[in-house]
N, C-alpha and C positions, 0 to 999 in steps of 0.2 A: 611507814608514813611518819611525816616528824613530827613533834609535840607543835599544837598553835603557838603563833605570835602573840607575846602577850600586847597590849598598847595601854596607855594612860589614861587614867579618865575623863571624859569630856570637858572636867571642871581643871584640870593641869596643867593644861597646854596653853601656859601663857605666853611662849614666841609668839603665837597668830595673834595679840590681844588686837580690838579694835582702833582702827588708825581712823584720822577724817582729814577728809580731803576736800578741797573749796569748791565746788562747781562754777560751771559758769554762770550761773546766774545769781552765785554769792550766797545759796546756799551751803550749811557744813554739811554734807554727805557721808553718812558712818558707811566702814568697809567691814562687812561682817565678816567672822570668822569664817574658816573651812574647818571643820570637825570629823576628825576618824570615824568611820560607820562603826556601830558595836553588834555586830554580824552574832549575839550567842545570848544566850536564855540568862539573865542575871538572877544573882542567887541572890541581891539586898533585900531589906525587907519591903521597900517603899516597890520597888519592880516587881517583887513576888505577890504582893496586894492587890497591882495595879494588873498584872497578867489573870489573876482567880477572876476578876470581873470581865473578861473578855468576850466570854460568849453570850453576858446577860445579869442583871443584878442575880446579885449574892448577898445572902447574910452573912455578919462576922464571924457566926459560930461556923460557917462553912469556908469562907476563906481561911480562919483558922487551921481543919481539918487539912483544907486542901494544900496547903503554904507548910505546916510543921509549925506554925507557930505559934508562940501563946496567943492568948488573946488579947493580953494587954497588950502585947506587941501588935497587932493589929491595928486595935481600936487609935492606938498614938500613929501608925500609917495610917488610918482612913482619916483621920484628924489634918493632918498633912496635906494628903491629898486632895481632900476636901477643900481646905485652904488654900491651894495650888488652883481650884478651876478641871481638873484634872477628873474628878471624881464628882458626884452626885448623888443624893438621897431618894428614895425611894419606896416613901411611908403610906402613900395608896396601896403599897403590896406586903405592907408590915400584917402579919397572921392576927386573928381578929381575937381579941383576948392577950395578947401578947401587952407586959411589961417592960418599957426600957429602951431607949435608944439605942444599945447594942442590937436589938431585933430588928431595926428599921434596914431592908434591906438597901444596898450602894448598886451603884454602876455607872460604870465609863463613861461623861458629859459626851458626848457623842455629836454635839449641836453646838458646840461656844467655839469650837478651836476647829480647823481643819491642817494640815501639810500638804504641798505638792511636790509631786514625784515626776521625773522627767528619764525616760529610757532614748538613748540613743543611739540609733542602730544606724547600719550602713545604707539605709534607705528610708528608711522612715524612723522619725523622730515623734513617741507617744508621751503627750503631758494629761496628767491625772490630776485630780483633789481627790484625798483620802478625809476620810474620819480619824479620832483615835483608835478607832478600833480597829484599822486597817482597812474598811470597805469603802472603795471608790465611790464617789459623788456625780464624777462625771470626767468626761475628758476630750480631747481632741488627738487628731493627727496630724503632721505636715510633713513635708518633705525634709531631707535633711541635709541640707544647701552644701552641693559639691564644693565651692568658690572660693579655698581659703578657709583655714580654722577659724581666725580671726572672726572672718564676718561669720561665718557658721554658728558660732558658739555667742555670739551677739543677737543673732536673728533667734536662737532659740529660746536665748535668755527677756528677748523683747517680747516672743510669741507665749510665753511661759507670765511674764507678767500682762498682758493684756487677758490674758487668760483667767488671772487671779484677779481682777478686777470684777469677775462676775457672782465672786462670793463675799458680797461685801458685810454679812448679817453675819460673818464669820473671820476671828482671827488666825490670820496666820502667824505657825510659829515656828516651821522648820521647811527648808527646800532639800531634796534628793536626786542625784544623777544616778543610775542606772547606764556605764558604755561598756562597749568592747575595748581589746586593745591593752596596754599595760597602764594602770594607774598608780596613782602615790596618794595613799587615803590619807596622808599627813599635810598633804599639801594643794590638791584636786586638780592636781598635775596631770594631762594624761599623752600618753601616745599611741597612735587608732592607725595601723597601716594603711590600712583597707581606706579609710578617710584622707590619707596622705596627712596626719596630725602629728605635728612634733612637739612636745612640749606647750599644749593647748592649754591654758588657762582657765580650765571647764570651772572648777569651784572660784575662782577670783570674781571671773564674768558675775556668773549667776548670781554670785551674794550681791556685786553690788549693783546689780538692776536689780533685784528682788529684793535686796534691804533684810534678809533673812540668813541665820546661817544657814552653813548650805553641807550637806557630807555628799561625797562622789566615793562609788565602788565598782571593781569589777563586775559587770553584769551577771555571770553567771554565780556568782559565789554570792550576789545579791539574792538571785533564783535560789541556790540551798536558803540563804537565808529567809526568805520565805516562809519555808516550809517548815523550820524551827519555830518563827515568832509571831507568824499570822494565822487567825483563826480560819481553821480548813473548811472548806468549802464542803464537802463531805459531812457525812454523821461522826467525825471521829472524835473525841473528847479536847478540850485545849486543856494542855496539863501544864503544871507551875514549875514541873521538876526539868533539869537541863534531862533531853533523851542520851542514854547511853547506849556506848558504842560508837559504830560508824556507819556513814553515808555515803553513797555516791551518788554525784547529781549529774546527769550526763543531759547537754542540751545540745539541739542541730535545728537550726534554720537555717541564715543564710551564712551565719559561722556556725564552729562545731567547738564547744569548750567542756570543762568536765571541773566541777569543786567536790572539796573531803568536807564532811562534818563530823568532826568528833566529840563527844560527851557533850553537846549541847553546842557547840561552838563549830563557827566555819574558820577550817582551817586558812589562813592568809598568812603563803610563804612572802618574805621579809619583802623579796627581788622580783616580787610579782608570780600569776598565775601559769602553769606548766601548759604548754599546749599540747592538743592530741590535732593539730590543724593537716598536719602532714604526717596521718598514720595510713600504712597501706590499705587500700581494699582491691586488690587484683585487676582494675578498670584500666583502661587504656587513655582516661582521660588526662591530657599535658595541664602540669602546673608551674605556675610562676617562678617554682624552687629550681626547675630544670625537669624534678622526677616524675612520672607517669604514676596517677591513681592516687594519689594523696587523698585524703578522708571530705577536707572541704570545700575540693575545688568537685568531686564524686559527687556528693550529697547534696550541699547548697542547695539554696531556691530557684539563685541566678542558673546554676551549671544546671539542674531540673529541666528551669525552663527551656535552654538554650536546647538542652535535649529532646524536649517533647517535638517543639519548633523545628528541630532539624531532621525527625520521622516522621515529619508530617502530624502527629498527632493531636496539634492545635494551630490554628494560622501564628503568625507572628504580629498580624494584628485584628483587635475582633472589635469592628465596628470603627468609631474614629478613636479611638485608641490602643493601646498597645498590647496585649494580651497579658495575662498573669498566671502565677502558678496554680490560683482558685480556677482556670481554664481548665487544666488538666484533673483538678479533684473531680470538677464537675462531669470533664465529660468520663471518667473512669463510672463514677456514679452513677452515668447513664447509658452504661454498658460495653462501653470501648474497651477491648481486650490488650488492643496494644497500649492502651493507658494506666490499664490495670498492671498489665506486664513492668512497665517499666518501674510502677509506683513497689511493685512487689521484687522489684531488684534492688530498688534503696534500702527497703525495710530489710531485705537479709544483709545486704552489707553492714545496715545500722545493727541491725542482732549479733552479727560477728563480730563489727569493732568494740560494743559494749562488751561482750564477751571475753575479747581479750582483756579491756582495760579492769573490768570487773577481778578476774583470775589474778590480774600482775597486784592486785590493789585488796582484796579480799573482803569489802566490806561487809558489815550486816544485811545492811539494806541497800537497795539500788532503784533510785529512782529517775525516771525520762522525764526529760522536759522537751518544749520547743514543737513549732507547727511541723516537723519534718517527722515527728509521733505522733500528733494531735490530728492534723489537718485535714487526713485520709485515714478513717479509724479500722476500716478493712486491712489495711497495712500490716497494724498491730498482729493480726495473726503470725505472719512472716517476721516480724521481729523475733518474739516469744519462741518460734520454732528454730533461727537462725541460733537465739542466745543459748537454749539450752542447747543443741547440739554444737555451740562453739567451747561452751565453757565445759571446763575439765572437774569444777570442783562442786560440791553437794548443791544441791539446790536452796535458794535464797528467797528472801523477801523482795521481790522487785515490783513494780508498779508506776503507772503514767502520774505527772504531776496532777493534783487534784484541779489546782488552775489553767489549767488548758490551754485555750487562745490568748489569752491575756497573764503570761508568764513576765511578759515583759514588762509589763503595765506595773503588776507587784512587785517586781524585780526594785522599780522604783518606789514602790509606795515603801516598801521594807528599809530602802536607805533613806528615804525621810522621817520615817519612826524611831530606827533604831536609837537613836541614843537617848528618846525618849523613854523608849521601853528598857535601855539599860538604867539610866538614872533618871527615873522621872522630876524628883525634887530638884536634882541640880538643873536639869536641863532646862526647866522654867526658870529660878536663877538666872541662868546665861542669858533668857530671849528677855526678859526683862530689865536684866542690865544693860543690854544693849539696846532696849529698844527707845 
C-alpha cells in the first residue's frame, strides 16, 4: 500500500482566495472557497482538545490525560476555543468543593453553529444539518435529477440551501459533498459516470448558493473517514490518538468501492480512488465493460432489483408505484425462500470479493459498509461464512459499519467537519474572514 497524500493546510491554499462577483441585482456576491477535506485524526493541540470533548464535557485535568498534554497546554487551547464559539463551559457540573476554573468542566457548543452535509448518489441525493459534534439534526431526501450536471448540481445546491433556511437559531459555517465517481478535493471538480458528469463543478456551485465554504470527497473514503473522526454510535471509546495500523472499508449499494486508512488517516491516492467496480464474481450477469459478472453490475440495488423482478419474486410495480429493493428485504422477512435465496447469493459473492481484496491488501481491520450489508441483516451470516472460507490468511478484526443505514448521510457530515476537526482555530479564521 503507498504512503498517504500529504495536502496543505486549509489556511494555505491561497490560489482559491475569495473572488466577488456582481449579481444581478448589484449585489457583491463572495465566491467561497473549495477546501481539501482533512479525511485523518490531527495530532495539534487546539484539534486534540477539541476531539477529548466529543463524547460529553470533560475536565482539563482529563483532557490533559487523554491528549499527552500539559496542562498548561490545555488550559491556552480551551482558552481559544473558548473564544472561537467552538467550546463551552460547564460549571453546573463543576464537583462540589472544587477550587479554580481549571475544574470547571468544557464541552462542545453543540447549539450556536451547525454544517451541512450533502451525499450524492446515483439516485438519491441525502442533505443533512450536523452539530459540531457530528450528530445529524435532521435532514431530507430528493431525487437526484438525471437532466444534465449543470442543472443537477444547481437543483441540489438550491434544495440544500432552502433547506438551511430552517435552522435559522443557528450559524452556518461549513458545506460538505459526499459523491461517487472521481473527485479533485483541491478543486470540487468531479466526474460521476454513472451520472453522465464530466467535469461538474460540485464545490464552485454549492459555495456560492450556499455563501459557505464548501469541501467535496470521494464517498467512500468520506465512509472510512467516518469512522476515524465521528463519535461511534456504539459503546466504543472516542480516543484523541490517530488509530494505528490499517483499515479497510469495503462499501456495496448501488456502487461498490473500497478506501485504506492508515495510522489515522485515509489514504487519498493523488489520481483518485482505485476501483474494485469490475472485480469477478463467477455470475453470468452482462456489463457495460463487454465482460460477464463484474462485482457491481452482480451486486447493485438496481441489478438486485432487476433480478428479484425477473423471478417473479416481487412485481415490478407495487401499487401505483414502482417497486424497490425494501420489496425484496421484506418479502424475504416474511418468509419467501426464493427471496431469501437470492439475498443469500449476494452476501457470498460479497464474502468472497471482500475476501479476495482483504488477502491482496492485508489489513488489520476490515470493516463493511453500505445497505447491500445492512439492509437484510440475515445476510450477514453468508457473508462471515463466504469471507472466512475465501480468505487464505489468519483470521481478522472485521465488523459491519456501526452507522448502518445512514453511511451515507455521515459520509457527508464527516466532509463538512473535517477541517474543522483538523484545524479548528484556523477554520473559524477562514469562515469569518470570508464571511
Amino acid at each position: 500500500m503507498s504512503a498517504p497524500t500529504s495536502r496543505p493546510s486549509v489556511l494555505s491554499r491561497t490560489a482559491r482566495e475569495r473572488s466577488a462577483t456582481r449579481a444581478a441585482t448589484g449585489r457583491t456576491r463572495v465566491q467561497r472557497p473549495v477546501v481539501a477535506p482533512e479525511l485523518r485524526v490531527a495530532d495539534n493541540p487546539a484539534a486534540a482538545v477539541l476531539r477529548s470533548a466529543m463524547a460529553g464535557p470533560v475536565s482539563r485535568d482529563n483532557a490533559a490525560r487523554t491528549t499527552d498534554l500539559s496542562i498548561a497546554t490545555v488550559n491556552r487551547q480551551v482558552s481559544a476555543l473558548l473564544t472561537a464559539g467552538l467550546l463551552r463551559e460547564r460549571p453546573d457540573l463543576t464537583a462540589s468543593g472544587a477550587v479554580g476554573r481549571p475544574r470547571v468542566p468544557f464541552e462542545i457548543d453543540h447549539e450556536a453553529y451547525l454544517t451541512i452535509g450533502i451525499h450524492i448518489g446515483a439516485a438519491v441525493t441525502k442533505i443533512v444539518a450536523a452539530d459540531l459534534r457530528g450528530r445529524i439534526l435532521g435532514g431530507l431526501a430528493i431525487a437526484t435529477p438525471q437532466s444534465g450536471q449543470e442543472f443537477a448540481t444547481t437543483t441540489v445546491a438550491r434544495s440544500a440551501r432552502a433547506f438551511l433556511q430552517r435552522w435559522h437559531r443557528r450559524k452556518a459555517l461549513w458545506a460538505g459533498v459526499a459523491i461517487g465517481g472521481r473527485v479533485d478535493p483541491l478543486t470540487g471538480v468531479v466526474d460521476h459516470p454513472k451520472l453522465d458528469w464530466q467535469g461538474a463543478k460540485v464545490g464552485a456551485v454549492l459555495g456560492e448558493v450556499l455563501e459557505l465554504p464548501v469541501s467535496v470527497a470521494p464517498h467512500v473514503e468520506a465512509m472510512a473517514g467516518s469512522e476515524l473522526l465521528l463519535p461511534p454510535v456504539d459503546a466504543r471509546p472516542v480516543t484523541t490518538a490517530p488509530e494505528r495500523g490499517s483499515s479497510l472499508y469495503f462499501y456495496v449499494r448501488e456502487t461498490a468501492g473500497i478506501a485504506v486508512t492508515l495510522d489515522g488517516r485515509v489514504h487519498t491516492p493523488s489520481n483518485g480512488p482505485g476501483s474494485i467496480a469490475h472485480l469477478p464474481t463467477g455470475s453470468d450477469v452482462e456489463c457495460a465493460c463487454g465482460r460477464r459478472g463484474c462485482l457491481e453490475v452482480t451486486v447493485g440495488d438496481r441489478a438486485m432489483h432487476a433480478r428479484a423482478v425477473g423471478r417473479g419474486i416481487i412485481p415490478a410495480h407495487n401499487g401505483t408505484a414502482g417497486s424497490t429493493l425494501a420489496d425484496l428485504y421484506r418479502v424475504a422477512e416474511a418468509g419467501s425462500q426464493p427471496a431469501r435465496d437470492l439475498l443469500a447469493e449476494r452476501a457470498t459473492m460479497l464474502g468472497n470479493t471482500v475476501a479476495l481484496v482483504r488477502d491482496m491488501l492485508n489489513p488489520d481491520r476490515v470493516i463493511l459498509g453500505g445497505q447491500a450489508f445492512t439492509g437484510y441483516r440475515p445476510a450477514l451470516a453468508h457473508v462471515s461464512r463466504a469471507f472466512n472460507q475465501g480468505s487464505t490468511l489468519p483470521p481478522t478484526d472485521i465488523r459491519i459499519s456501526g452507522f448502518g443505514g445512514k453511511v451515507q448521510e455521515f459520509a457527508a457530515v464527516v466532509t463538512s467537519l473535517s477541517a474543522l476537526y483538523a484545524d479548528p482555530l484556523g477554520a473559524i479564521r477562514r469562515t469569518r474572514s470570508e464571511g
